[in-house]
C-alpha positions, 0 to 999 in steps of 0.5 A: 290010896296006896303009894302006887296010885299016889305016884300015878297021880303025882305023875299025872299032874306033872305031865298036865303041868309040863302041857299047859306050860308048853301050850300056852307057850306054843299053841296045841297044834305046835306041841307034840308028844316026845317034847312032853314027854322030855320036859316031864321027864316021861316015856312017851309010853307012860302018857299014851298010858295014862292019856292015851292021846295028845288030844285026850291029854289037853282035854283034861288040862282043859278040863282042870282049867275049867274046874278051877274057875268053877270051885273059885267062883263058887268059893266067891259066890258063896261067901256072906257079903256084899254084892258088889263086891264078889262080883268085883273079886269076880271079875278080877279073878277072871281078868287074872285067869285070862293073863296066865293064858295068853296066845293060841291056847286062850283062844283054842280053850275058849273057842271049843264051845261044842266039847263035852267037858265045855258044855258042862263046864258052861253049864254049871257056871250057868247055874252058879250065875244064876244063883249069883244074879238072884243075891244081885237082886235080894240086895237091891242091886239088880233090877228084880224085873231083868231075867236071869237069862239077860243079864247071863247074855249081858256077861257072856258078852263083857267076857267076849269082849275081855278075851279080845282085849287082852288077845289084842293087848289094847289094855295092859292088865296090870294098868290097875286104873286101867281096869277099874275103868273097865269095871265101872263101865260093866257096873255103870255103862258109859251113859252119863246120867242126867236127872237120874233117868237112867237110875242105876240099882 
């Protein structure tokens, strides 16, 4: 790579930050081009040149955000050790990506489920899931006989009901009892167990 193309791709991240420092300040649809471009220290040329629009350019910040949680939680994942405890890590990191995203670009990025940089995105965390689930299992965690299909549905809805917390404010995120509260009941659910009825794995 020679000293023009590093320059070009230093330059692009540049912008990429200046636009999802000002998103999740504002909303994508209260951002416009010239205040990018000002903020970057930019012509609006140079991203109508390396993005070509204002949409393509939030397209590939999304797009980081969601290769960023790929590689992190493939990097957990793959770690040796126990189970619960990356799922804790997990967990964690996604309480933390969802703090630094908060307002109208939290749910612009999650709500844009039918983007092709979205479906991809889903689908390889799917299959990083999956693999998860059978440690889960291997472990004597997880219930051999609940599906991985299950028990990805089971946390596509605790991650739905994150993003409405913390849309809400009901919890603060650095209530750290707060959060180990919230934790438990993904690990244990509320139901007390009597005379391990309800055995958990």
């Amino acid at each position: 790579m020679n000293g023009h193309e590093k320059r070009k791709l230093r330059k692009m991240s540049e912008i990429k930050a200046v636009t999802y420092e000002l998103c999740n300040q504002y909303g994508t649809q209260k951002v416009s081009v010239d205040e990018v471009a000002e903020r970057a220290n930019v012509s609006k040329a140079t991203i109508y040149k390396y993005f070509g629009s204002k949409e393509d350019l939030i397209e590939s910040v999304v797009s980081d955000i969601y290769e960023n949680i790929i590689l992190n939680t493939s990097s957990m994942i793959e770690k040796d050790g126990d189970f619960l405890e990356k799922l804790n890590h997990i967990i964690m990191a996604k309480v933390s990506s969802l703090d630094m995203m908060k307002g109208d670009f939290l749910k612009e990025v999650f709500s844009k489920n039918n983007s092709a940089v979205s479906k991809m995105f889903n689908e390889k965390l799917k299959d990083l899931m999956y693999g998860f689930y059978q440690q889960g299992k291997e472990q004597g965690y997880i219930d051999e006989g609940i599906s991985n299909d299950i028990l990805y549905a089971f946390s596509e809805a605790f991650n739905a009901g994150f993003q409405a917390v913390f849309d809400t404010d009901i919890i603060n995120t650095k209530d750290s009892e707060a959060m180990s509260q919230l934790i438990n009941l993904y690990f244990h659910g509320f139901i007390k167990q009597k005379n391990n009825r309800y055995k958990v794995r």
